[in-house]
N, C-alpha and C positions, 0 to 999 in steps of 0.2 A: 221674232223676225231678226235679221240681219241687222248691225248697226255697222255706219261706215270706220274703216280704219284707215290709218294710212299704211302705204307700202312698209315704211323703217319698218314694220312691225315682226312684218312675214317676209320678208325680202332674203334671200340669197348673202350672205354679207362678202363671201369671197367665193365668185362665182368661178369656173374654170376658165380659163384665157388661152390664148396661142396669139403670137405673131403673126401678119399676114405674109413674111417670109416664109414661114414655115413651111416644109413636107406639106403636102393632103396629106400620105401616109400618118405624120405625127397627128395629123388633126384625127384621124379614124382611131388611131389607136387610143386615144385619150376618150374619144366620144363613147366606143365599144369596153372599156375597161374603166371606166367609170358609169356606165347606163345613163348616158344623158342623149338628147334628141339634137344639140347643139352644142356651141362656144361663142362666147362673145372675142373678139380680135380685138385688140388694143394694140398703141404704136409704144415705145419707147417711154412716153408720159402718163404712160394709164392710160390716154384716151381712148374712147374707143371708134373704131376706125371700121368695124364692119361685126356682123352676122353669120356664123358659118352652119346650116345645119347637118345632120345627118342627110336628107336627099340632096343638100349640095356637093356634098362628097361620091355621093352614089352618083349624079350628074359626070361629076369627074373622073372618075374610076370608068365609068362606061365609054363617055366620049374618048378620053383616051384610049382607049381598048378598043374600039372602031377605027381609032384614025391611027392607030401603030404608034404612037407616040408616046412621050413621057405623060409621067401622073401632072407634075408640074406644086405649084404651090396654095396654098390657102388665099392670097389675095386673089390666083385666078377663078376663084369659085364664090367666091362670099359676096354677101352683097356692101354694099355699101354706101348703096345712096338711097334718099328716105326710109332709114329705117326708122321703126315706132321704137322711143324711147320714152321711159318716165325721171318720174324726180321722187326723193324717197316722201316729201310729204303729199302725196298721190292718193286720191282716193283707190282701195283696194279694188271697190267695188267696181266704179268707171273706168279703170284700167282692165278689170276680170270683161266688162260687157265691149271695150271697145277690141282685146283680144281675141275672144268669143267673136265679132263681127267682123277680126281682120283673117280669122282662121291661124294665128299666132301661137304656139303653146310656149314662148318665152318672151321676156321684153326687160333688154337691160333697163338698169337705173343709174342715170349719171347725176354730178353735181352742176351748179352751175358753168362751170368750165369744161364741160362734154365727158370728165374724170368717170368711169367707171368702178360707182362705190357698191354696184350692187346687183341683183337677176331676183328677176319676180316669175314666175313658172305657174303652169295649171296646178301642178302639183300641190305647191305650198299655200295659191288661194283655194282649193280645195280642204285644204287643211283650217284656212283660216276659219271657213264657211264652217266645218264640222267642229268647232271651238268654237265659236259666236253662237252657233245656232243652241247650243248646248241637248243638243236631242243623243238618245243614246242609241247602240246599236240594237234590232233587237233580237233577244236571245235566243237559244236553236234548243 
C-alpha cells in the first residue's frame, strides 16, 4: 500500500509563472506551448498572487469576443482570492484527496512567507502513487 510522503519529494521545483500584468495572449501561449492546464502568477517577490488556468483564459478570450473588446491582462482573469495552497512538507497523500475533492488538478507550494517554491500537479502525484506502489505494468 501506499505510504505517506511529503510534497518536496514529487513537487514541481520551478513551476511556470507569469505576472498578473501580463497579456492573456502571453499566458495562452505559454500554457499551449508548454501543455500545461495552468500558471501560478507571482508579483515581483516570487509571491504568489494568484491562479491562472487554461478555462480562465478560454473565459477571457470569449467574453471579450462578445463584448467587442480587448483581451485585456491575466490579473483580469485569475483568481486570487482563497486559493488552496500547500507547504513542501505536506503530506502527498492529504493534498492528492483534498485536490481530488476540490476538483483541482494543480496546487501551488509556498514558503512560509506566501514565496512560491514549488507546483504539485495530478500528474506527478500520479507518478508518486505509481513509484510507491511499486506494481508493474502489465505486459501485452
Amino acid at each position: 500500500m501506499l505510504r505517506s510522503v511529503n510534497l518536496e519529494d514529487y513537487m514541481i521545483t520551478k513551476p511556470l509563472t507569469i505576472p498578473a500584468d501580463a497579456p492573456l495572449f502571453e499566458a495562452v501561449d505559454l500554457i499551449t506551448k508548454n501543455q500545461v492546464s495552468g500558471l501560478c502568477v507571482v508579483n515581483s517577490d516570487g509571491e504568489l498572487a494568484g491562479i491562472l488556468s487554461e478555462m480562465d483564459c478560454l473565459r477571457g478570450i470569449l467574453t471579450a469576443s462578445y463584448d467587442n473588446g480587448s483581451i485585456g491582462n491575466v490579473g483580469d482573469y485569475m483568481v486570487s482570492s482563497n486559493i488552496n495552497s500547500a507547504k513542501a512538507s505536506d503530506d502527498i497523500i492529504d493534498v492528492a484527496a483534498d485536490m481530488l475533492a476540490k476538483g483541482q488538478r494543480r496546487r501551488p507550494v509556498v514558503n512560509e512567507n506566501n514565496k512560491l517554491i514549488g507546483q504539485i500537479t495530478c500528474r506527478q502525484i500520479l507518478a508518486a502513487v505509481r513509484k510507491l506502489t511499486g506494481t508493474k505494468s502489465p505486459t501485452k
